[in-house]
Every structure is written in C-alpha cells, then in structure tokens.
N, C-alpha and C positions, 0 to 999 in steps of 0.2 A: 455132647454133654461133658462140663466141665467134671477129672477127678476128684471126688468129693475127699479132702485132708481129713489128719485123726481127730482134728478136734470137732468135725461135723458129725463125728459118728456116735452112736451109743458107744455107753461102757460097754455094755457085753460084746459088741461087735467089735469093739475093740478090742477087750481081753481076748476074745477068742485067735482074734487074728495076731495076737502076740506069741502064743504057745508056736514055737518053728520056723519062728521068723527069723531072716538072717540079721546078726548085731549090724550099729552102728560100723563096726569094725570091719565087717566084712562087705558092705560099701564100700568104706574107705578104702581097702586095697584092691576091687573093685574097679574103682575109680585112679588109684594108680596104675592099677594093670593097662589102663585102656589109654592115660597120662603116655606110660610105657611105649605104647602102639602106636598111636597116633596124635597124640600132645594135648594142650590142656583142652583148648577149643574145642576137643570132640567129648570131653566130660557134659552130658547131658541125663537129666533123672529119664525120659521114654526107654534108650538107648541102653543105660544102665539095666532098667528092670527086665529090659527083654535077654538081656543077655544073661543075666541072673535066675531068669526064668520065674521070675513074681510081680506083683503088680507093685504100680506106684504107690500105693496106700503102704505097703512095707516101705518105701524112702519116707514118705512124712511121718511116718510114727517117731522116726530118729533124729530128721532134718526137716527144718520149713523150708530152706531152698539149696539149689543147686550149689549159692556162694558159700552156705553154710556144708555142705560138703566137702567141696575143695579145699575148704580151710582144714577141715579135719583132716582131710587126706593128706593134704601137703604137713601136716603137724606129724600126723602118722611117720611120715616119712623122714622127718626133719630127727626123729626121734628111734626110729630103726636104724639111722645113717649113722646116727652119733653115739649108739652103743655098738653095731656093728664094727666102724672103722675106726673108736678110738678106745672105746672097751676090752679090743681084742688085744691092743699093746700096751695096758696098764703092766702085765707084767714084763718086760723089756726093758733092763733097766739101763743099758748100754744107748747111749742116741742117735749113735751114729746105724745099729742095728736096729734101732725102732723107725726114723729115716728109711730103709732098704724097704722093713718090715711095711708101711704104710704104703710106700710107691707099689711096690707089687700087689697089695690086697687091694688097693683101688683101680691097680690098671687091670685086673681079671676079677672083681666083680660086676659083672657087667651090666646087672641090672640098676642101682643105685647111680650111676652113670649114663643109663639110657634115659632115667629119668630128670636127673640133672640135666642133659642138655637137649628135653623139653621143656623144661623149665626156663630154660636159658634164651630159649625162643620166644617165651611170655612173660618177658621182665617186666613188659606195661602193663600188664597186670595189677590192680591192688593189693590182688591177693597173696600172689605168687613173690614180688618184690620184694617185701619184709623178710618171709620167708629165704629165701636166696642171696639178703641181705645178712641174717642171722649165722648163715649157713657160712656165708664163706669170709666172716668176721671167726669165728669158731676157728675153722681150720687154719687161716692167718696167724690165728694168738697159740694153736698147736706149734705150727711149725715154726713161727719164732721161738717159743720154746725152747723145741730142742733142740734149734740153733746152737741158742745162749747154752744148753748143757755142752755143745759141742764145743764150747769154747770161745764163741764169735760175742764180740760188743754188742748193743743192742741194737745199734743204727745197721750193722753188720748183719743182724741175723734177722730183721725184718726186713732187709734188702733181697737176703735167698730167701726166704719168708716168701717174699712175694713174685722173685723170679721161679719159684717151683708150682706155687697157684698158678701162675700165668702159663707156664708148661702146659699143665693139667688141661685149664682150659682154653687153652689156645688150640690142642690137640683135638682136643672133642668138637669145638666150631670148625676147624679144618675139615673135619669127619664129615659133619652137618653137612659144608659147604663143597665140598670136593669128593663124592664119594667114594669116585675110583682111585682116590690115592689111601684106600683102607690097605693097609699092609697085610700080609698071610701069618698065618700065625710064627713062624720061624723068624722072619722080618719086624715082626712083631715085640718079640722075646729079645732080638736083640737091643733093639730099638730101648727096651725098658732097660736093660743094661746097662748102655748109653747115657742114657738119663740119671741112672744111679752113680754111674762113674763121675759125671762134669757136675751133681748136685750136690751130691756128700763127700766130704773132703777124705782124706786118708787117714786113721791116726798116725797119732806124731811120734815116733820111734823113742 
C-alpha cells in the first residue's frame, strides 16, 4: 500500500500529527547530513524517515517530493555557507588579512567542503547546478574584491580571483580522486601556508 500524503488525510489527523513533528528545516539538514555521507543520489524520503526515526507522512506535510527537498537543503546550505564564510570577515578590514583570514576558515571547515565536493560530483544535476553555479559566481566576485582592495587592476585581480577558486577546488577533486594522497594534519598546515604565501602578495613597504 501506497503512503497516503497530507493532503489525503483528515484535518484532525493531520493536526495531530503536526504537534512534534520535525520542521522543514530539520529535514533539510537531514538530508545534508546524508548529502555529507554519501552524496546527493542517496537523498531519498524512506531512507531519510528511518533515519530520523518517523514516518513518511512527517516528509509530505513539508515537501510533495524528494526534488522539492533537495532544493531546500541545497538552499539551506548555499545560505549557512555564505554567512558562515563571508559573515565572519565583514569585520577585517585589512584584505590582505581577510585573504589569510578566508583561506584558513575554509580549509578547516571541514564540513561545508565535504558537502561542496558532493555537490561537485552532481553538477548534472538540475538541481544541484544552479546552485553551485550561484555559489561559486559569489565567491569569484569576493575574492576579486579583495583583490582590487589589495591593489591589483581588475583584469588582475580576477585573474588571482580565479587561480585561488581553482586551488580550492582543484584540491578537493584531487581528494575525491586520489585518496591516499590526503596529507596528515602537519603536511596539511603547511601546505595551507604555502598557499597563503604564493596567493596573497606581501605589502608594499
């Protein structure tokens, strides 16, 4: 027997079953958690509710389908990302310090990045494209930014603009692609140093 949706049910049955149920929101992260784990193709609502430990009737009271999930989840995320890692450097007003400041808080946050390069796995996606598309259109117009505060012309500063995206993810597909050449955490740390040194120029005495 097919799960009968909210809109098959009575009202009462449906109020009742609203009093402790978990939000849209807690779906949504949820369904990132699992994005997290094992990538988007294993987002499924059975899967989801057992894990959450409620029936499917708690997913359709929030969502009619699985795509209308994902979307939220990936929205979710598109939106924790971009207060987390550009919220946190509004105050910094030095850019060559905000540059250091962003490389290091993106290279040890580690989940915002595990989900980025599931994400990066399902760009044929419809859903997932835009999104990813949004995402790293954002960070391109940051970090030319504060190129240009850094001093560089514009052709110039979207040039490192886009050699320091290509870092990022060229680094994380490496990962994907190459396990064993994950570094130790000391190999790690210098590595990001590295990066800081040949990306951000010196100032100018």
């Amino acid at each position: 027997m097919s799960q009968p949706t909210a809109a098959a049910k009575s009202p009462s049955s449906r109020t009742g079953e609203r009093q402790g149920r978990l939000s849209a929101d807690d779906w949504a992260q949820a369904a990132l958690d699992l994005i997290a784990e094992q990538g988007v193709a294993a987002v499924a609502v059975e899967s989801l509710a057992r894990r959450l430990g409620v029936t499917k009737g708690s997913f359709y009271w929030h969502f009619p389908s699985r795509d209308a999930l994902l979307q939220a989840a990936l929205e979710r995320w598109e939106n924790v990302e971009q207060e987390a890692v550009f919220g946190a450097l509004e105050a910094i007003s030095d850019p060559r310090e905000r540059l250091r400041a962003l490389i290091q808080m993106v290279a040890h946050e580690i989940k915002l990045h595990v989900i980025y390069s599931a994400l990066l796995q399902a760009l044929d996606h419809p859903i997932v494209q835009p999104v990813i598309g949004r995402v790293s259109e954002r960070r391109l117009a940051y970090l030319t930014a504060s190129y240009r505060e850094v001093g560089f012309a514009e052709g110039e500063a979207r040039h490192r603009a886009r050699l320091a995206y290509t870092a990022y993810v060229g680094f994380l597909q490496l990962s994907i692609q190459l396990p064993q050449s994950r570094l130790d955490h000391e190999q790690f740390d210098a590595y990001i140093e590295h990066v800081m040194a040949t990306l951000i120029p010196p100032a100018r005495p």
